[in-house]
N, C-alpha and C positions, 0 to 999 in steps of 0.2 A: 117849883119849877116855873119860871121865867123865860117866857118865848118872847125876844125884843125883834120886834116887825117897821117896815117905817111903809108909809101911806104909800099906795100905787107904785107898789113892789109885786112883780110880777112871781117871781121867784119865792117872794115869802105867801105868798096867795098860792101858790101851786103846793111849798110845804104842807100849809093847811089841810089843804084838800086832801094829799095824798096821803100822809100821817098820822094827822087828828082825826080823821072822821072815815068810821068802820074798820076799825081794825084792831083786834083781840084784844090787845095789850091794852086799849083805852081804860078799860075796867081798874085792872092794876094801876093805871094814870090816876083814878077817879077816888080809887081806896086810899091810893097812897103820898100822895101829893095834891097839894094848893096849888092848884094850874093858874096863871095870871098873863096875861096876852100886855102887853104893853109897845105901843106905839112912837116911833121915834118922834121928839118934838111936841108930844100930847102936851097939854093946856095943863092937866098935873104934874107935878113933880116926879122922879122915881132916881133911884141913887147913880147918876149917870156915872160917878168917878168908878161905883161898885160893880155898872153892868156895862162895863164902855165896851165899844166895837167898831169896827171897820166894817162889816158885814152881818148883810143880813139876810133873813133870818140869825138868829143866834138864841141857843137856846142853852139857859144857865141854870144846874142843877143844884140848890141850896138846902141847906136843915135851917132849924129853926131857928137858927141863931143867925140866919142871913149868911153863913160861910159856905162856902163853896164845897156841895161833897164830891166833884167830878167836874174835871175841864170840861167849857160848853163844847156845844155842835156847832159849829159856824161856818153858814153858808147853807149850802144845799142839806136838808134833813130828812134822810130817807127812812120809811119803814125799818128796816133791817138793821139799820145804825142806833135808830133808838132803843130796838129791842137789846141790842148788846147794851146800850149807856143804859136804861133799865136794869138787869142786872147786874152791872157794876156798880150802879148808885145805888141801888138798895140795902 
């Protein structure tokens, strides 16, 4: 799981807060997925042509093969939205 952020984003600062932190499903996040935060522009590399975006927040669901198991969430990512893409991706 691949959440693409870019610096003083308001909106991706707000996902954070209201999605990633206290809320049930985190666990099942923590069991079952490699969570990776990556930053638009960061000083390392990450596969831009493989996570590209218009918007952000965007958050891209892959196996281990790097393919895509579920089209991202792009844009606003609310509790309730992820709980559904959760168990679709699983």
């Amino acid at each position: 799981m691949v959440l693409l952020i870019k610096k003083d984003c308001k909106p991706c600062q707000y996902s954070i807060k209201t999605t990633f932190l206290n809320q049930p499903y985190i666990k099942d996040i923590n069991d079952n997925y490699i969570s990776v935060i990556v930053t638009k522009n960061q000083k390392e590399s990450y596969p831009i042509e493989m996570l590209y975006t218009f918007e952000y927040p965007t958050l891209f669901f892959l196996d281990n093969r790097e393919l895509f198991v579920c089209n991202p969430i792009r844009g606003k990512i609310a509790p309730d939205k992820l709980k559904s893409y959760l168990k679709q991706c699983n």
